[in-house]
N, C-alpha and C positions, 0 to 999 in steps of 0.2 A: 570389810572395814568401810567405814559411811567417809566422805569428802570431808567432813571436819575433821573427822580421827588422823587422816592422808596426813592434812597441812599442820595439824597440831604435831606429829609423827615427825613430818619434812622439817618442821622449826628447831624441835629437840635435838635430832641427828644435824643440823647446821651452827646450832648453839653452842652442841660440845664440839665441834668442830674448830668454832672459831675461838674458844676457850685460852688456846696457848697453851697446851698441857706437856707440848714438846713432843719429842717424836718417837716413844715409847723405849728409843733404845739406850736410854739411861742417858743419852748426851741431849744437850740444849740445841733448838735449833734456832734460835733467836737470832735473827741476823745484826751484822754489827753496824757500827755508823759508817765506816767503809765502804759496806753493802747498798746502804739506803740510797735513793733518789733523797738528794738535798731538799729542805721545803724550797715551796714555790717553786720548782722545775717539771712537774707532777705538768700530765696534760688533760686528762680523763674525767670524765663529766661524773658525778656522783653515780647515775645511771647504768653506768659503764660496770661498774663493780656491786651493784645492789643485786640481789637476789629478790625477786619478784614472784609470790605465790596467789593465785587464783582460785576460789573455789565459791560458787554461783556469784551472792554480791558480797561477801568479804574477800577484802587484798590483803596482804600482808608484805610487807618489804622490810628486809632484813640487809644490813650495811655494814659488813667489818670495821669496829674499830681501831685495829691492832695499826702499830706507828709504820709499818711495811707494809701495807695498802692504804694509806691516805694519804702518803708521800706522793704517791701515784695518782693523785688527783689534783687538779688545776688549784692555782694558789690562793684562790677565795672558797672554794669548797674544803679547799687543807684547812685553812683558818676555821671554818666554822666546825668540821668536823673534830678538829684539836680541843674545841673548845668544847663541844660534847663530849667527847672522851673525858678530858679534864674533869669537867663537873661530875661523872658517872665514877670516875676512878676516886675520885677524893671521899663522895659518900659511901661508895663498896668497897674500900682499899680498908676499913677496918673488920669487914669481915671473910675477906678473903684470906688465903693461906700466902697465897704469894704478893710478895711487894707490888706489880704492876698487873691486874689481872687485867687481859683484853678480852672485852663486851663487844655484842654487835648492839648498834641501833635497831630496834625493832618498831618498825610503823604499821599502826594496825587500822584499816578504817572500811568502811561498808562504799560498797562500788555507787554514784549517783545513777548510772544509763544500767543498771542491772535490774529487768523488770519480771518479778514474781508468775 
């Protein structure tokens, strides 16, 4: 399998992952507001929780948006990441089956120091 097929492979299996499909065994595992880190108590740098893939000069970074990992981020990266979520859920929340579906952020861009 060539390095692009790898990171196209590595995104699908991180994708359905981060899906929220629950936990196969018929119960939800959504954690409750209980559970959650409050906003703004979060201390962790976007960095901290992105998923980073390499392959020669494409990067790819992939960013759970689900509300139980971006609690967990300092309170101006919760803000902005709420706010991506928001806008991603309000346009795909009609073609989704479920009421809240949680998306990752996907950044995709070509390396500048990657020389051919």
């Amino acid at each position: 399998m060539s390095g692009t097929h790898s990171v196209i492979g590595a995104i699908v299996v991180l994708v359905s992952g981060c899906s929220g499909a629950g936990t196969g065994t018929g119960q939800s595992a959504a954690p409750t507001a209980a559970t959650l880190v409050p906003p703004g108590y979060g201390t962790l740098a976007q960095a901290e929780f992105t998923l980073e893939l390499v392959s020669g000069a494409l990067q790819i970074q992939v960013t759970p948006l689900a509300e139980s990992v971006i609690r967990l981020a300092a309170p101006d990266t919760y803000q902005r990441l709420t706010g991506l979520s928001a806008l991603a859920g309000e346009s795909l929340r009609s073609l989704a089956q479920e009421d809240s579906p949680s998306l990752p952020r996907v950044h995709v861009q070509s390396r500048p120091d990657h020389h051919v």
